[in-house]
C-alpha positions in Angstrom: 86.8 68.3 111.7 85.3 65.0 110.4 86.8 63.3 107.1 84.4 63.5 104.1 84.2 60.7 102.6 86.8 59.2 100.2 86.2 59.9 96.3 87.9 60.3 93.5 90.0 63.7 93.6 89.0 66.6 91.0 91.0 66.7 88.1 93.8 69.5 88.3 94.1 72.3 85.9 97.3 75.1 86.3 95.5 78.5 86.4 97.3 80.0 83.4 95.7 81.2 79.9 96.0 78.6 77.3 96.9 75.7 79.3 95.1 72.3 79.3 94.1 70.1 82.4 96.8 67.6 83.5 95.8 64.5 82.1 94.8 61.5 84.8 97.7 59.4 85.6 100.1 63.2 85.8 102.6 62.6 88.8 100.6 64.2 91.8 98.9 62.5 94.6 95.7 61.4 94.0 94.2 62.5 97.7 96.0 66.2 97.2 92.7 67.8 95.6 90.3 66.2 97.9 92.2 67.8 100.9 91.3 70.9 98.6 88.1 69.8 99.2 87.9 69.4 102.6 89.6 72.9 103.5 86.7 74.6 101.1 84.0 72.8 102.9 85.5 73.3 106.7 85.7 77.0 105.3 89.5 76.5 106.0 91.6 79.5 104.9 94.9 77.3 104.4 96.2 73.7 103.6 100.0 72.9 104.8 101.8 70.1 103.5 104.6 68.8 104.9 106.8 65.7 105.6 106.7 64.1 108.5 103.1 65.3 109.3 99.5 64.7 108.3 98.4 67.4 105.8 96.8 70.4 107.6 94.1 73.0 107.8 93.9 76.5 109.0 90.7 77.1 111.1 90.1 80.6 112.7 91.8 79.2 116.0 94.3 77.2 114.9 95.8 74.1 112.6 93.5 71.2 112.1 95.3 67.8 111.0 93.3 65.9 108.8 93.1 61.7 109.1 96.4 60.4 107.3 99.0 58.9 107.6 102.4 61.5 107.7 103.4 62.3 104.1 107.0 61.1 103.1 109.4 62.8 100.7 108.5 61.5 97.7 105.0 62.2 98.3 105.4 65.8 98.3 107.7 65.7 95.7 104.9 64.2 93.7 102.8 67.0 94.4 105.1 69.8 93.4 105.8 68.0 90.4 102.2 67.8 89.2 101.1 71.8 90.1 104.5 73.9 89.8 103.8 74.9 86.1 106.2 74.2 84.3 107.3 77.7 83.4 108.2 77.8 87.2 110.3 75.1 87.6 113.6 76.4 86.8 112.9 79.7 89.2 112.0 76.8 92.3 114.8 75.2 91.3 117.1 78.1 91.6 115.8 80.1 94.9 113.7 76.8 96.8 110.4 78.9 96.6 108.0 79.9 94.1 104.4 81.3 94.1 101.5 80.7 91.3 97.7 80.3 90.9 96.6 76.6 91.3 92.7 75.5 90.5 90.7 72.6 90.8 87.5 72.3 88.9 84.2 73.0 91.0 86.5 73.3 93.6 88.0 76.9 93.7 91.1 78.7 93.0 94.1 78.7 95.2 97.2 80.8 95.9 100.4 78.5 96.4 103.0 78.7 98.0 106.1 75.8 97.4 109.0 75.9 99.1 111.9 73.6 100.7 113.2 73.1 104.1 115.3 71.0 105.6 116.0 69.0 102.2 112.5 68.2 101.3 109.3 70.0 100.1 106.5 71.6 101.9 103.6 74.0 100.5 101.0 75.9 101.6 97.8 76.6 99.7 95.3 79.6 100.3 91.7 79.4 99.5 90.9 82.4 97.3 87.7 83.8 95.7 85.9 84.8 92.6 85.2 89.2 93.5 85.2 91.4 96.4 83.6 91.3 99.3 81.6 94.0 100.8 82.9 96.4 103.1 79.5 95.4 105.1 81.0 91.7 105.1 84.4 92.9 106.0 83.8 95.0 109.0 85.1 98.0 107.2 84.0 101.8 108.2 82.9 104.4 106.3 86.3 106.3 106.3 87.8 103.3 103.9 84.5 103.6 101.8 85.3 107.2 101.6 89.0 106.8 100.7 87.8 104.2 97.7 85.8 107.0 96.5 88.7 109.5 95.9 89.9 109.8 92.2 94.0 110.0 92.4 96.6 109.7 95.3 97.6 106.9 97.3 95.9 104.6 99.6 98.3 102.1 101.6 96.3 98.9 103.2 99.5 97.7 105.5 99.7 94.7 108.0 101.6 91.4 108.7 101.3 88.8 106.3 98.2 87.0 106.9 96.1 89.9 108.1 93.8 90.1 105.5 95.3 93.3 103.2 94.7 91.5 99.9 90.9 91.0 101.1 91.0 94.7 102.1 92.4 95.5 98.4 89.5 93.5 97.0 86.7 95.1 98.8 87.8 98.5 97.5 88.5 97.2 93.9 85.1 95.4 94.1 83.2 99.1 95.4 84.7 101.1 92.9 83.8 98.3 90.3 80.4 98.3 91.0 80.1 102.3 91.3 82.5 103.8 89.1 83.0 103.8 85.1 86.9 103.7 85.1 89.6 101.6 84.0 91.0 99.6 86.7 94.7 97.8 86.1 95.7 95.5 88.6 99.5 94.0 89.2 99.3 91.3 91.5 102.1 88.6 92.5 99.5 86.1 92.0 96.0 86.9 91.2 94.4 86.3 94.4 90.6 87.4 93.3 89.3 87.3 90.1 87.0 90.4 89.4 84.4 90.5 86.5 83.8 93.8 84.7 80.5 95.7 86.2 80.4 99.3 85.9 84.3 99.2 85.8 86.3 97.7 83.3 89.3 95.6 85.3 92.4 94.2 83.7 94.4 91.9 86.3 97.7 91.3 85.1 100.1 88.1 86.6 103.7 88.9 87.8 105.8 85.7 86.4 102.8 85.0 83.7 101.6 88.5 82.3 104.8 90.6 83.0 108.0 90.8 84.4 107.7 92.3 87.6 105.8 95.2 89.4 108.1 97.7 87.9 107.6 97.0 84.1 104.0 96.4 84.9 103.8 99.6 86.6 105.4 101.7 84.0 103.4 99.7 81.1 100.4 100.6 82.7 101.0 104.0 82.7 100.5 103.8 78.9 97.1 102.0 79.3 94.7 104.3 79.9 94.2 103.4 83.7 92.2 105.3 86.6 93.0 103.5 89.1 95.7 101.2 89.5 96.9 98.4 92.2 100.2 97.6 93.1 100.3 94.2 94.8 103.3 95.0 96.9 105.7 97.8 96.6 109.1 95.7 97.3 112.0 98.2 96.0 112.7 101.9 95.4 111.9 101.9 92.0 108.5 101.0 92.6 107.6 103.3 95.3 108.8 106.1 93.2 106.5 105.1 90.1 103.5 104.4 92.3 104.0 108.0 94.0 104.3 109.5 90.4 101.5 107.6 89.1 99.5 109.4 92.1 100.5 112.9 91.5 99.3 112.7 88.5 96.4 111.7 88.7 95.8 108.3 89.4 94.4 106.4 92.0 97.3 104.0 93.2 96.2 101.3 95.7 99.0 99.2 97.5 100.4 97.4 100.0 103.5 97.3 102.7 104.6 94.8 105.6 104.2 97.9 108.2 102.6 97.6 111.5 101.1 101.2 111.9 100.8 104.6 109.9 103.4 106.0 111.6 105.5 103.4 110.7 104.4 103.2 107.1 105.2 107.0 106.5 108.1 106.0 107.7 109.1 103.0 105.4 107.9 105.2 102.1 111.0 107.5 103.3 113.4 104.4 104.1 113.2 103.3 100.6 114.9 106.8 99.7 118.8 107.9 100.5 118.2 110.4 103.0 119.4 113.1 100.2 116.5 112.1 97.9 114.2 112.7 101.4 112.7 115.9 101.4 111.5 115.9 98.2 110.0 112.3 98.7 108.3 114.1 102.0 106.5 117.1 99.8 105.4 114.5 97.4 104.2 111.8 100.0 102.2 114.4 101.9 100.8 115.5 98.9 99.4 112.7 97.6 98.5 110.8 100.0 95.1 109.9 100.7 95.2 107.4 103.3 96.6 104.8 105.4 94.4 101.5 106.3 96.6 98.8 108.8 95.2 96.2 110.2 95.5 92.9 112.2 93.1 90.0 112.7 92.3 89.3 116.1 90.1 85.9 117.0 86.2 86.9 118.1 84.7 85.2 121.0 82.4 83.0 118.7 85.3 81.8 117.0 85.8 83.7 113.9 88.2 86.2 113.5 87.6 89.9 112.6 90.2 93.3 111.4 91.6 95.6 114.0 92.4 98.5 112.2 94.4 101.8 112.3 93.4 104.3 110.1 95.1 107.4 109.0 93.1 110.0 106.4 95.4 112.8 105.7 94.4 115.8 106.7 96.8 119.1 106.9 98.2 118.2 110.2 98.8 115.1 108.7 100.9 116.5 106.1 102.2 118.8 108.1 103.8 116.1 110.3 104.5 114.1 107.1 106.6 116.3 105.3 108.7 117.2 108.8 110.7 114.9 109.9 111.0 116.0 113.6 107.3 115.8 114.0 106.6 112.6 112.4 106.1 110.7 115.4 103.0 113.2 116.5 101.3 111.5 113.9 100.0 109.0 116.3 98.3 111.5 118.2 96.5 113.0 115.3 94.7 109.7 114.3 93.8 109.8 118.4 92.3 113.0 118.1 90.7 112.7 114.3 87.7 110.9 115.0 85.9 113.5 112.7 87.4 112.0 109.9 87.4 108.8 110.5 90.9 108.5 111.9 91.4 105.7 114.7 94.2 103.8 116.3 94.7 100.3 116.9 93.9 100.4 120.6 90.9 102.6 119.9 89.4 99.8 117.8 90.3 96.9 119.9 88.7 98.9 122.8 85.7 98.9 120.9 85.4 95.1 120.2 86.1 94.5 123.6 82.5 97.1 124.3 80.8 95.5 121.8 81.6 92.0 123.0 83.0 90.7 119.6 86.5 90.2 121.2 87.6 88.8 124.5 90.3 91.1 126.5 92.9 88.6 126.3 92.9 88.2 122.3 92.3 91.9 122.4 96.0 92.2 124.5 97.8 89.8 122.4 97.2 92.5 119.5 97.4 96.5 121.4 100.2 98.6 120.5 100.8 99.6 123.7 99.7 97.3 126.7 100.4 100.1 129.2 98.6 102.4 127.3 95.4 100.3 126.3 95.2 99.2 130.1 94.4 103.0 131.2 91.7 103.3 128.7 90.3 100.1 129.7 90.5 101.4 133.3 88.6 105.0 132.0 86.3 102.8 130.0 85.0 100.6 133.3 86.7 97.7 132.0 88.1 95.2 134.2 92.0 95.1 133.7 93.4 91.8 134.4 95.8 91.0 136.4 
């Protein structure tokens, strides 16, 4: 990527209600928001900062250093100093990590992430975005369209971090925005896209700025008048239970877990329970569940990157298999066989990237479930298997 030219750096402001822009001279390095800069115009989706190391940006393939000299210790502790807001000091102080919203004017909005290793301070900032964007732009299918359109139970978008669930979130908040007159309440642990009211009426409320935590928020929103409601992250019991009783009665609850397939999601709902607390978490999982959407990203041959997805919509066997222990691993081979309702697995999909030419086979194998498995249906497909 080529250096833009030098100019003077955007003046900062800390994304919080009610707080002024830094004034000029505040303790941050004057370059930090140009590198801002440059990672909105390479369409970048991160910046790294480190010691020892020139500051960096995330491109579809890889890390791109950009032309400086290594930052040093004190230059990095410069920049903490002038965007951890001041409110989060104490909490980076205590635990060596803390998350908020950082913007810089005509620039965008970022997530940040600042943390410390190996006795000094390193960050990472992700570019974020003002609404949705389409399930067109995303590569989404019809069945997730179709689970956005239910009014109560739970969806679950589930992945690694860094495979795109938050973007996944935002598309469905941004469809039932534009076709549904609800109220939608949103608990996020930062605000990662800003959504303006359409047919919907949104309220986005900040974990460390708005409310405590996800619990209080969740249990606060309860009170508001909500349709639907989304749950950043479901991180403790507590939680899980609230969101499952928000959705049986009547709610749509939106969320997301660290889970690398449905099976494995239905799974981790359970975990969260003592097994004597189980069964009933079973009946009322497999009630109210709508759907499960997990995906990876997986590099296209142009080099972009696009979601592989597993999707589960729960259909009687579903529940069936849900609510019974013993059978809960046959829920694999449902979603192989559920094509009528949109249901596909991971290999499924990446089979079909590979037909349509979108991936190659070799990014498509870094990101199967099952290598042995997805080399037989490349072999029934006609598809070269390499060796």
């Amino acid at each position: 990527m080529e250096r833009t030219a030098r100019r003077a750096a955007p003046r900062p402001t800390i994304d919080r209600p009610g707080r002024l822009e830094m004034e000029t001279g505040a303790p941050i390095v004057p370059e930090f928001n140009s590198w801002l800069e440059e990672l909105v115009k390479g369409e970048g989706s991160d910046l790294h900062v480190k010691v020892g190391s020139p500051p960096m940006i995330r491109l579809p393939h890889g890390l791109i250093r950009l032309e400086r000299d290594p930052l040093g210790p004190i230059e990095t502790q410069a920049i903490a100093d002038g965007i951890v807001p001041q409110d989060r000091k104490a909490a980076f102080a205590e635990r060596g990590d803390v998350d908020f919203a950082y913007s810089v004017a005509n620039v965008g909005r970022f997530r940040a992430n600042v943390f410390r290793q190996r006795g000094s301070i390193s960050m990472v900032l992700r570019k974020l975005r003002f609404g949705g964007p389409s399930f067109q732009e995303m590569g989404l299918p019809d069945a997730v369209r179709k689970l956005a359109d239910e009014h109560r139970g739970l969806i679950l978008v589930t992945g690694p971090t860094g495979s795109g669930k938050t973007t996944t979130l935002a598309a469905m908040i941004a469809y039932i925005n534009q076709t549904k007159p609800v109220h939608i309440v949103t608990i996020e642990d930062p605000i990662e896209v800003l959504h303006r009211d359409e047919v919907a009426s949104i309220n986005q409320r900040e974990i460390g700025n708005d409310t405590e935590d996800f619990l209080a928020a969740l249990r606060a929103a309860l009170r508001q008048d909500p349709d639907v409601i989304l749950i950043g992250e479901m991180r403790d019991t507590e939680t899980v239970r609230a969101a499952l009783q928000a959705a049986e009665t009547g709610h749509l609850v939106l969320s997301t877990l660290h889970t690398t397939d449905a099976t494995e999601t239905v799974n981790r709902v359970i975990d969260f329970f003592p097994p004597y607390q189980q069964k009933q978490i079973r009946l009322g999982l497999a009630a109210s569940l709508r759907g499960i959407v997990c995906q990876r990203l997986v590099p296209t041959v142009d080099g972009g990157r696009v979601p592989a997805l597993e999707i589960l919509v729960n259909t009687g066997r579903v529940a069936e298999r849900i609510e019974d222990p013993d059978k809960t691993s046959e829920i694999k081979e449902v979603i192989k066989d559920g094509a009528f309702y949109g249901m596909v697995t991971f290999d499924q999909w990446l089979l079909r990237l590979i037909q349509e030419g979108t991936v190659s086979v070799a990014d498509a194998m870094q990101a199967v479930s099952s290598r042995h498995d997805f080399e037989l249906a490349m072999q029934q497909a006609g598809i070269a298997v390499p060796a």
